[in-house]
C-alpha positions as CSV (number, residue, x, y, z in Angstrom):
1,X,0.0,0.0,0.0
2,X,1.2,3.4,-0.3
3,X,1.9,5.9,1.6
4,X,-0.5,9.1,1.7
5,X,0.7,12.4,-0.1
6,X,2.9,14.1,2.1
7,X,4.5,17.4,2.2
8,X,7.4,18.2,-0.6
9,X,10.3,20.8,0.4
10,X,10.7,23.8,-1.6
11,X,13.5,23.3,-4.2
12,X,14.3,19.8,-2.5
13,X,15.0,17.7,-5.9
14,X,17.1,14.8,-7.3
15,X,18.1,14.5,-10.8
16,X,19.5,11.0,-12.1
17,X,22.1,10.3,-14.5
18,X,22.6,6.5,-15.1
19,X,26.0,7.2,-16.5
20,X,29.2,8.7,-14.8
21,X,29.7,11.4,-17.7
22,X,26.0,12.1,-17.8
23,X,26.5,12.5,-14.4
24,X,29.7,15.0,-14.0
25,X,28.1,17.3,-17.3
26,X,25.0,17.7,-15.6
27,X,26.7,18.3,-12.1
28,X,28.8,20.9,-13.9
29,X,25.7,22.5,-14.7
30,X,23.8,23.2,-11.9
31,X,26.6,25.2,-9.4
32,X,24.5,26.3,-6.2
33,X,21.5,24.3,-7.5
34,X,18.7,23.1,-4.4
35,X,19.2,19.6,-6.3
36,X,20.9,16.7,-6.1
37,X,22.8,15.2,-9.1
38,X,22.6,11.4,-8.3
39,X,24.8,8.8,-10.8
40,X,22.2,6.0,-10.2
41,X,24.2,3.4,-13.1
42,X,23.3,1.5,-16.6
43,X,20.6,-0.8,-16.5
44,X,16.9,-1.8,-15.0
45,X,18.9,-4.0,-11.4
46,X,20.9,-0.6,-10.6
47,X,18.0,1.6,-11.2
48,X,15.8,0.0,-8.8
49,X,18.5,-0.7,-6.3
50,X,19.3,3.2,-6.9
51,X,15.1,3.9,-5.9
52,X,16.0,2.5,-2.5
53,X,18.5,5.2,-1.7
54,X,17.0,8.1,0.9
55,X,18.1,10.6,-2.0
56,X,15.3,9.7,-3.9
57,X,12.9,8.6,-1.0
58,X,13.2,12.1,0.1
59,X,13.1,13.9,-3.0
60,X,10.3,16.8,-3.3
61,X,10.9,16.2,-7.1
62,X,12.6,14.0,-9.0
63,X,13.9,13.8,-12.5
64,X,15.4,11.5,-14.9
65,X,18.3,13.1,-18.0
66,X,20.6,11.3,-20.0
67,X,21.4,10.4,-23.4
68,X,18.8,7.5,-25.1
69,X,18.4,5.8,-28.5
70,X,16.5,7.6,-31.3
71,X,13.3,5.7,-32.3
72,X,11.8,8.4,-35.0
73,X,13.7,8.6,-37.9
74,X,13.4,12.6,-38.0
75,X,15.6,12.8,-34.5
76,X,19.1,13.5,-35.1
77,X,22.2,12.7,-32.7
78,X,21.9,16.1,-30.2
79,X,17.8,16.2,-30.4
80,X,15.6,16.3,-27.1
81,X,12.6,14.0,-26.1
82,X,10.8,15.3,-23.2
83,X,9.0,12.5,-22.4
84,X,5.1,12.6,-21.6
85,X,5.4,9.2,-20.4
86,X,7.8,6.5,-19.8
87,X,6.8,3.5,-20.0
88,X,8.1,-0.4,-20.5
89,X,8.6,-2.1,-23.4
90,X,5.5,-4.4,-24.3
91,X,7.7,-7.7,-23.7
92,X,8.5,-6.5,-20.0
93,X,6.4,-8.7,-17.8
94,X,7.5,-8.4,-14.5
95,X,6.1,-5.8,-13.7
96,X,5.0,-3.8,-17.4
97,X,4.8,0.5,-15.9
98,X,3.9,3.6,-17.1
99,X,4.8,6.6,-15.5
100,X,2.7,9.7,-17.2
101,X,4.3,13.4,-16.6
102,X,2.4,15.7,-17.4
103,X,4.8,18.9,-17.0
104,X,6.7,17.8,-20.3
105,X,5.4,20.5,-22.4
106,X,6.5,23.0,-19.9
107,X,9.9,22.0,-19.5
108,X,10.0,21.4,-23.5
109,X,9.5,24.6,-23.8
110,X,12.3,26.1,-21.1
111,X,14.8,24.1,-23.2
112,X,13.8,25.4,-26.7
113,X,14.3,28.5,-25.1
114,X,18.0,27.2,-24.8
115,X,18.5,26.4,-28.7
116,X,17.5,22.9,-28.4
117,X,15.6,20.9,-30.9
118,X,12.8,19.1,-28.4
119,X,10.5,17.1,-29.3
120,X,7.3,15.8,-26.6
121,X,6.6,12.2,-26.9
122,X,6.7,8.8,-24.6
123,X,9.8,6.9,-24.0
124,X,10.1,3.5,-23.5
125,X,12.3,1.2,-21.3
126,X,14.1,-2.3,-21.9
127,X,16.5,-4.3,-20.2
128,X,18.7,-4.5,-23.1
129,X,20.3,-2.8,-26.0
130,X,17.6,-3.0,-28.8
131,X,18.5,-2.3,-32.6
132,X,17.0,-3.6,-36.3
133,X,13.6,-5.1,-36.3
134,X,13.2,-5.1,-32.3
135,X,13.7,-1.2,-32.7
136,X,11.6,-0.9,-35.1
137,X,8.9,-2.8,-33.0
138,X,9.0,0.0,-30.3
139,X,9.2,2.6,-32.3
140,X,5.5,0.9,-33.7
141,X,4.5,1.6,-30.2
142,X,4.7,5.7,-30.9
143,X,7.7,6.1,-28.4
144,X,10.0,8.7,-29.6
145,X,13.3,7.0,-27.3
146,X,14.2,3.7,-26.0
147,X,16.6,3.9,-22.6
148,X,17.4,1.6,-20.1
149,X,16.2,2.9,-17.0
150,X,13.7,6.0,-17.1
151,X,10.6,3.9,-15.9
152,X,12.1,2.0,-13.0
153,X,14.1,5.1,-12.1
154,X,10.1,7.1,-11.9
155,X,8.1,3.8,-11.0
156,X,10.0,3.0,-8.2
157,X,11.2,-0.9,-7.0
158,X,9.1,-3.7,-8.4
159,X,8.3,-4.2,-4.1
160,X,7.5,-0.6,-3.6
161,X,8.5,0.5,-0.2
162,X,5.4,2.3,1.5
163,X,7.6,5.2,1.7
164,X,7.8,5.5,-1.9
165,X,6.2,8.8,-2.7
166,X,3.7,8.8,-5.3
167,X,2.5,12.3,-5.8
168,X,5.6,14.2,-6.1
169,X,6.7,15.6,-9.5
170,X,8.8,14.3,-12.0
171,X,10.1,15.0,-15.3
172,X,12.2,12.3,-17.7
173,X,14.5,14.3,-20.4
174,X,16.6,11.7,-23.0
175,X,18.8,13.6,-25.7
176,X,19.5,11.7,-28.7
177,X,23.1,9.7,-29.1
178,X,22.2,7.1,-31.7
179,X,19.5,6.8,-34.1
180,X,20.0,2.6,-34.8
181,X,20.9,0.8,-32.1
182,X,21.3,1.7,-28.5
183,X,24.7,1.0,-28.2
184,X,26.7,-0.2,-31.5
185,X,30.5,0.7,-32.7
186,X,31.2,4.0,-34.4
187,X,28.4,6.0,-32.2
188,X,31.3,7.4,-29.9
189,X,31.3,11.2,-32.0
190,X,27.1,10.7,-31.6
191,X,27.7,10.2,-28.0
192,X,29.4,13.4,-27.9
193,X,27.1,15.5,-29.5
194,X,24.6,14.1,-27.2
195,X,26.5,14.8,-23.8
196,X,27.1,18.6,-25.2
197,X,23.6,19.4,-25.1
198,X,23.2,18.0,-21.7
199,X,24.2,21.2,-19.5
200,X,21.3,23.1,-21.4
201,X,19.2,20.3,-20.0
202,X,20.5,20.6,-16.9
203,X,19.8,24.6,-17.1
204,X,16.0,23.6,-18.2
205,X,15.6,21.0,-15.5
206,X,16.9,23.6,-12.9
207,X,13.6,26.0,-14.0
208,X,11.2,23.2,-13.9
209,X,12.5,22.1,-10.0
210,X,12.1,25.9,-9.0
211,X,8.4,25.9,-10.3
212,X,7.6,22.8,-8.4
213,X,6.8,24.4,-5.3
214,X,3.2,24.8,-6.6
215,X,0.4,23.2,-4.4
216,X,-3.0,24.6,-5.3
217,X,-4.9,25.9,-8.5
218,X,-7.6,28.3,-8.3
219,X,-9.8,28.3,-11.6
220,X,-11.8,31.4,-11.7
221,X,-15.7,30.9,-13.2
222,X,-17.0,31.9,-15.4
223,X,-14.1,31.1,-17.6
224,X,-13.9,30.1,-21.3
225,X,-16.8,30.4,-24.0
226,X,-19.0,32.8,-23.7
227,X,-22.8,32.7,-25.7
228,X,-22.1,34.6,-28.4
229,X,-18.8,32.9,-28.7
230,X,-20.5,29.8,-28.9
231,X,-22.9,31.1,-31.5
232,X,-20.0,32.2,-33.9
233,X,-18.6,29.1,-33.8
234,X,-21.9,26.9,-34.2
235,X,-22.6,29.3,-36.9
236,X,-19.9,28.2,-39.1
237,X,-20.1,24.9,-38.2
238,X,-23.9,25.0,-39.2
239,X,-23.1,26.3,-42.6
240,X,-20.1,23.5,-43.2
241,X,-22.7,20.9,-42.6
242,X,-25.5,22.5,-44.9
243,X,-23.5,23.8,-47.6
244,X,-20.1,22.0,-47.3
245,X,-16.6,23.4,-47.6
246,X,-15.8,25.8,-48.7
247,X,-17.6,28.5,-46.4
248,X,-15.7,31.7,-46.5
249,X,-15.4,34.1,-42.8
250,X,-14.7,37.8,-43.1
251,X,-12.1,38.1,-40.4
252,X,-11.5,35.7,-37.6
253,X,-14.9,34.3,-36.6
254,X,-13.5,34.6,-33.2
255,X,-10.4,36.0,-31.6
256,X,-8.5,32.8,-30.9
257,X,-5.8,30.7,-33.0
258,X,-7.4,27.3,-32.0
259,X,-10.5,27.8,-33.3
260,X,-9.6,29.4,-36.4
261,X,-7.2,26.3,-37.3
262,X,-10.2,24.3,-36.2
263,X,-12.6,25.1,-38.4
264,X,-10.0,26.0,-40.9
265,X,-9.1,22.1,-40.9
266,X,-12.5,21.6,-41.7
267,X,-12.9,23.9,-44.6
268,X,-13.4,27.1,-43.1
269,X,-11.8,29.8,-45.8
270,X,-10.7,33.0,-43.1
271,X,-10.2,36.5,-45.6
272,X,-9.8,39.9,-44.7
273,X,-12.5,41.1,-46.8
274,X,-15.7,40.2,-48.9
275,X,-13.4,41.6,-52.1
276,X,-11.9,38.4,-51.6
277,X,-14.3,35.6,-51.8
278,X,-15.9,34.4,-55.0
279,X,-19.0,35.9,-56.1
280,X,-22.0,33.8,-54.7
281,X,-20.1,32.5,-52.3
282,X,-21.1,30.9,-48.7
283,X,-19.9,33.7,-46.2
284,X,-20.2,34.4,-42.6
285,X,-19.8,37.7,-40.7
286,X,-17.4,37.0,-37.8
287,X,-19.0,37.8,-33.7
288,X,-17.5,41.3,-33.9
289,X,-19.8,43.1,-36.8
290,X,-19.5,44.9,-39.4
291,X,-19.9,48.4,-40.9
292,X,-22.9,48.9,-43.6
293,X,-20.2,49.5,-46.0
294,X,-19.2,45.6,-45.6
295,X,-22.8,44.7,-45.9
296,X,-23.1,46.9,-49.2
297,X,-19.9,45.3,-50.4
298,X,-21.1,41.8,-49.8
299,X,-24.2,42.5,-51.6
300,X,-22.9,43.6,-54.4
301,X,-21.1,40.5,-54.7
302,X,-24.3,38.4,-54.6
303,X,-22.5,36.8,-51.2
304,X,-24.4,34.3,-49.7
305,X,-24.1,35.9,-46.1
306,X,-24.8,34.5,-42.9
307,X,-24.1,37.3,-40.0
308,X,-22.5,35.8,-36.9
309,X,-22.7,39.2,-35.1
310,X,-22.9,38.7,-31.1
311,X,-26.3,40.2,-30.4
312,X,-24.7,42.5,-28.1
313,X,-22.6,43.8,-30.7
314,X,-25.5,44.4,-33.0
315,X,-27.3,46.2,-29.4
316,X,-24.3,48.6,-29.7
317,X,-24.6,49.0,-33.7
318,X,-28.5,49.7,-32.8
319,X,-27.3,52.6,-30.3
320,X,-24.8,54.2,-32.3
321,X,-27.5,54.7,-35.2
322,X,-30.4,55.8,-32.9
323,X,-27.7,58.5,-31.1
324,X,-26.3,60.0,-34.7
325,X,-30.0,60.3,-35.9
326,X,-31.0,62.1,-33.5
327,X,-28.2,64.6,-34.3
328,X,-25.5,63.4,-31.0
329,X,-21.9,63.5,-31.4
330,X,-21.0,59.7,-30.4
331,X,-18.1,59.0,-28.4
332,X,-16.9,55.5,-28.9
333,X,-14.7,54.0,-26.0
334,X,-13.0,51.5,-27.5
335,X,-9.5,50.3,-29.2
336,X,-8.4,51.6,-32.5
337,X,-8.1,49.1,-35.0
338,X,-10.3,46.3,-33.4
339,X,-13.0,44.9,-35.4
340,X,-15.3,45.8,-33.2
341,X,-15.0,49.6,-33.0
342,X,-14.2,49.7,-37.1
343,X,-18.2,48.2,-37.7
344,X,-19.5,50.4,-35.0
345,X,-17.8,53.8,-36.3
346,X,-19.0,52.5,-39.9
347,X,-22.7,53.3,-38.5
348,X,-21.9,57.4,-38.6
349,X,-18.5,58.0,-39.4
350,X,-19.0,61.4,-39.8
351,X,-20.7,61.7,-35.9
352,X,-18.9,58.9,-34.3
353,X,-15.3,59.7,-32.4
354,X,-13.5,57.5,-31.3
355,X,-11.9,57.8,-27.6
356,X,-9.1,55.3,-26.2
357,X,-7.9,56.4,-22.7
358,X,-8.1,59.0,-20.6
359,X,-6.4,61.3,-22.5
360,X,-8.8,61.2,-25.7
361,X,-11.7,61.7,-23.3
362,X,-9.7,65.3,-21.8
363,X,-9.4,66.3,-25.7
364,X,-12.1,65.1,-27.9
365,X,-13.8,67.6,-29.2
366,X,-17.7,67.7,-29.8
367,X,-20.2,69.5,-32.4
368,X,-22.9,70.7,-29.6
369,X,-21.8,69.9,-25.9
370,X,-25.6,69.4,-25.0
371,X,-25.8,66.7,-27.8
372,X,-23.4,64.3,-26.5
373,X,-24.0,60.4,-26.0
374,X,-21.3,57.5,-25.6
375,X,-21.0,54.1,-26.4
376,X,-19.0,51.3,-25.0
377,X,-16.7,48.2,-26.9
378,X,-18.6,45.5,-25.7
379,X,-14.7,43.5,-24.2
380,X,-13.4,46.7,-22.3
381,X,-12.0,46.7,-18.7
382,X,-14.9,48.1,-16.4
383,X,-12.5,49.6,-14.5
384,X,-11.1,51.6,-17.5
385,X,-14.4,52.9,-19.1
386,X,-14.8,54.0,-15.7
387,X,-12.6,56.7,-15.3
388,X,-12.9,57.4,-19.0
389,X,-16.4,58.3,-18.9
390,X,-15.6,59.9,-15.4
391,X,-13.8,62.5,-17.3
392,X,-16.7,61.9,-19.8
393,X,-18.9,63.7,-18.3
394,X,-17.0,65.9,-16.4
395,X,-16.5,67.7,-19.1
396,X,-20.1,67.3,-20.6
397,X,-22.7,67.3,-17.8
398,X,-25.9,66.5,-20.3
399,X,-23.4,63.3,-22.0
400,X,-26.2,60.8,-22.7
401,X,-25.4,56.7,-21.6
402,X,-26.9,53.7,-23.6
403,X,-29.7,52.4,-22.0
404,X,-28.2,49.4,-20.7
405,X,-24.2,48.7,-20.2
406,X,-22.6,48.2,-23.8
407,X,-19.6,46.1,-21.7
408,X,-20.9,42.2,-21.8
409,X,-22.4,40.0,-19.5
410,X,-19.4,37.9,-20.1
411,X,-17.1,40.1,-20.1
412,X,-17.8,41.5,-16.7
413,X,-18.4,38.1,-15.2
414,X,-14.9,37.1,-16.3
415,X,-13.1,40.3,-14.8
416,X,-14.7,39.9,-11.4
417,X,-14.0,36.2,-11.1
418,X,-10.2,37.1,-12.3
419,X,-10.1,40.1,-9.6
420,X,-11.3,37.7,-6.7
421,X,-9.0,34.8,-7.5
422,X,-6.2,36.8,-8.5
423,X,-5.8,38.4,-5.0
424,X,-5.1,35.0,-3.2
425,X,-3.0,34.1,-5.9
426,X,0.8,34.2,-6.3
427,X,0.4,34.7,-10.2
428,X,-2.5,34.4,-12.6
429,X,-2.5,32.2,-16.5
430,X,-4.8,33.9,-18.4
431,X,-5.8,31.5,-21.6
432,X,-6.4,33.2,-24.9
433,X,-5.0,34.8,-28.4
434,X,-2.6,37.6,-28.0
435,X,-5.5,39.8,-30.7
436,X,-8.3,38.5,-28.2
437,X,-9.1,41.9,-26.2
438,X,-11.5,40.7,-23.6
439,X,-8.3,38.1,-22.6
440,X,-5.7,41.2,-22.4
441,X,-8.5,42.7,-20.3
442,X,-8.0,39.8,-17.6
443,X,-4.1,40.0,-17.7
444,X,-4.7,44.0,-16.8
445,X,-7.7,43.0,-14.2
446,X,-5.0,40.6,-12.4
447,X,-2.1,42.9,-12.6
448,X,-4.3,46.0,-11.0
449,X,-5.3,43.9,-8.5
450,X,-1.2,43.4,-7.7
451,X,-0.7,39.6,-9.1
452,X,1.4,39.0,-12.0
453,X,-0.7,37.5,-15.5
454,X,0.5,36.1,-18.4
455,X,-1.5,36.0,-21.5
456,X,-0.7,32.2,-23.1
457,X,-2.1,30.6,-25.9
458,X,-2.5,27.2,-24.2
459,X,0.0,25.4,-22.1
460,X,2.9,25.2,-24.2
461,X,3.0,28.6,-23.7
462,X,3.9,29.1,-20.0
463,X,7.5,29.8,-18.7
464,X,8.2,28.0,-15.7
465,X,10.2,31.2,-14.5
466,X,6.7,32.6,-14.0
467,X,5.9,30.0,-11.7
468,X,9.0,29.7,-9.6
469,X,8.4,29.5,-5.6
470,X,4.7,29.9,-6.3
471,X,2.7,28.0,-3.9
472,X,-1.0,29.0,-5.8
473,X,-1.4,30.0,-9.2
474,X,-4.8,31.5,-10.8
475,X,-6.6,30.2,-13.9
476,X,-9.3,31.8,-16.3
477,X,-9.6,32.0,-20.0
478,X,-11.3,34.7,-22.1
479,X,-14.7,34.2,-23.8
480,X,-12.9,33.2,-26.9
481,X,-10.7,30.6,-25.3
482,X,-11.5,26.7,-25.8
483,X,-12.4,24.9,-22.6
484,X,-10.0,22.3,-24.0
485,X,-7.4,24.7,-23.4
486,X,-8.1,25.1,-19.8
487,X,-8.2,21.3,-19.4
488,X,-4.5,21.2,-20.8
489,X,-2.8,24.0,-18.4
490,X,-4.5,22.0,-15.5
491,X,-3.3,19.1,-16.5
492,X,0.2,20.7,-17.0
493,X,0.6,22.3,-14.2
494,X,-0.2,19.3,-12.1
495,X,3.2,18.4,-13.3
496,X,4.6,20.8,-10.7
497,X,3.0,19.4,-8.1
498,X,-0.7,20.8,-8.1
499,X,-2.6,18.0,-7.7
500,X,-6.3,19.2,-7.5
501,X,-8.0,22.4,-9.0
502,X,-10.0,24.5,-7.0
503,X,-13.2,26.8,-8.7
504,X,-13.8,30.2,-7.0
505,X,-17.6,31.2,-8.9
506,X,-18.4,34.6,-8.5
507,X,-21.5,34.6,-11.3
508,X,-23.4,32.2,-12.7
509,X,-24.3,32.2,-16.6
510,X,-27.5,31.1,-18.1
511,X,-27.6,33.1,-21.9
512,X,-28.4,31.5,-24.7
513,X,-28.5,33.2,-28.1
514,X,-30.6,32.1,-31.6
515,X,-29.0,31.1,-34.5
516,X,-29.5,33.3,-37.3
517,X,-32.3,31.8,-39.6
518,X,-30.3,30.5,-42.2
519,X,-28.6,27.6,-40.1
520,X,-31.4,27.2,-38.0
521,X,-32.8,23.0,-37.9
């Protein structure tokens, strides 16, 4: 039976090296490191006798670096495997293990930062040198490497001692010496390429120890998709299915990479404007709107146009034409640029002005300062349009507001969750496309409230130097972020020790919009 989680030391880490020169280049590597270089010797018998040692009984964290046979024909002698799992081969009986490690996209990604070539894939374990056909057996499996002591190093003796600890994290890096067999003649200038990249390693495995002081993740809710989201995407997937590919999309539909490639894959066409689609063509207006000029554009080109506008959007659009007509000067707070802010001042470009920041609102100038009204970008900061229209209407006492706020359900829901969680928190991961502005809005809502944020694109995007001596770390995801993705940095960052997830709910969401009649069942 084993023995319950207990509680890892800060920094407290052992790193084995099953050879002696694996060994002395990685110790050379890690001067006034907290971890412990151990030479733990060739083979599955000194691996497990090595487990038994109170260096890696006691170890907070362990990890496993050394050089290992190629089983992909694309690695090259000096290429990394970060190994996602290590595992035995299949004829291993006695026990077969598997050892998952879930932080190996984070630590591939502190060693590309170092120059190397990585790649992320399982290794796999035998108790002998393997080359010809039996290599080509495991690399049939989908490993990547083949060593000879990774899993037993992780998995521990075959008669685990009870004071084996089981939750702690570990990591399993193999650079590549030989692409044939493990060990043949003629692989000694292989061998050398392969030790040179192992202080670089050592460098990247130094990062990943310091981040593994991590305990607890908060996940902020409401997170993720948000309804009109949701209907972008269904929109596009609607039309796919009726009309097949290709359907065209102005724009992004929505401001994230992985859904783009997504529905790209499955024959979305993304262009920058109607001009370039074929005339008659399938096409759907992204969430974010569009000017009338678009819509007369599209028309003339016959387009057969589905609009994916978030209803709030179109709310806004609605606003700004009911505010020119009746003869106000529009002030639109919102981002130059965005797609957004470019269909709304499309409405009235001749009484719409646009106003950033604080600074705009001190100098914009007006027609009649008794016909004033403002509008809102629907993914702002609340905190910023605050002391925007503060100055607002400052400045012009009879400034008229929409009727209801212009700034999302979702949007504000998101923020507030992200401010709560952010101020137990000793940094915040913010999921969503660097061009996705109600994401930047949560990095800033973090920041403000005095916790560091970092905007990633999923997990492969975090830097462990982020994370080091960080005992709780926040997670939320803009309204254009995948759940998927929120799954993945979870699952990542239980690699550095977080073993359960934590949801702080500060709103509850219950909107659903309509499809637009042309993909309706």
């Amino acid at each position: 039976m084993n023995a319950p989680a207990r509680q890892r030391a800060d920094g407290d880490w052992v790193l084995c090296a099953p050879m002696r020169m694996e060994a002395a280049q990685l110790r050379r590597a890690l001067p006034g490191s907290a971890g412990t270089v151990l030479h733990t010797g060739v083979g599955r018998r000194r691996s497990e006798r090595a487990t038994r040692s109170a260096a890696m009984t006691g170890a907070g964290a362990l990890a496993v670096a050394g050089v290992g046979g190629g089983l992909d024909p694309a690695l090259k002698p000096g290429d990394v495997v970060v190994a996602t799992e290590v595992r035995t081969a299949p004829w291993v009986t006695c026990p077969p293990a598997t050892t998952v490690l879930p932080a190996a996209g984070l630590l591939a990604g502190a060693l590309r930062r170092r120059g190397l070539t990585v790649r992320t894939g399982p290794v796999v374990s035998t108790e002998w040198p393997v080359g010809g056909t039996t290599r080509d057996r495991l690399a049939g499996t989908g490993a990547l490497a083949v060593d000879l002591e990774s899993t037993w190093l992780l998995a521990g003796p075959t008669d685990r001692p009870t004071d084996w600890p089981v939750d702690r994290p570990a990591v399993c890096v193999r650079v590549v010496a030989d692409t044939g067999a493990l060990v043949r003649p003629g692989t000694l200038r292989q061998l050398r390429t392969a030790l040179a990249a192992l202080p670089a390693v050592a460098a990247g495995l130094d990062e990943w120890a310091a981040a593994t002081t991590l305990r607890r993740v908060v996940l902020a809710a409401p997170r993720s998709f948000c309804a009109g989201v949701e209907r972008a995407i269904l929109v596009v997937e609607r039309a796919l299915e009726l009309h097949g590919p290709p359907v065209y999309v102005r724009k992004q539909i929505v401001h994230n990479t992985h859904v783009v490639a997504d529905l790209a894959a499955r024959g979305a066409v993304f262009v920058d404007d109607v001009d370039d689609v074929p005339e008659g063509a399938v096409t759907v207006f992204s969430a974010h709107g569009i000017s009338p000029a678009v819509r007369s554009a599209a028309a003339d080109r016959r387009l057969d146009a589905i609009d994916a506008t978030c209803p709030l959007v179109t709310k806004v659009h609605s606003e700004a034409r009911r505010f020119a007509d009746h003869g106000d000067t529009v002030l639109l707070i919102g981002h130059e640029g965005h797609e957004e802010t470019d269909g709304v001042l499309g409405e009235a470009p001749d009484r719409i002005r646009l106003v950033q920041d604080v600074r705009d609102a001190e100098q914009v100038r007006v027609d009649d300062p008794r016909q004033v009204s403002y509008l809102v970008q629907t993914t702002l900061a609340v905190d910023d349009v605050a002391d925007i229209v503060a100055v607002l209407r400052d400045r012009f006492p009879d400034l008229a507001a929409p009727p209801s706020d212009d700034i999302c359900y979702a949007t504000t829901n998101r923020q507030l969750a992200v401010s709560e969680v952010a101020a137990a928190c000793g940094a915040m991961i913010i999921i969503g496309s660097g061009n996705s502005s109600n994401s930047r809005r949560l990095v800033e809502v973090a920041e403000r409230a005095g916790t560091p944020a970092h905007l990633v694109d999923g997990a492969a995007g975090i830097d462990l130097r982020w994370l080091a001596g960080v005992h709780t770390v926040g997670v939320s995801a803009g309204a254009s972020a995948p759940p998927v993705l929120v799954d993945e940095v979870v699952g990542a960052l239980s690699g550095l020790g977080a073993r359960a997830a934590h949801e702080h709910i500060a709103a509850s969401e219950d909107v659903e919009f309509m499809l637009p009649k042309e993909v309706r069942r």
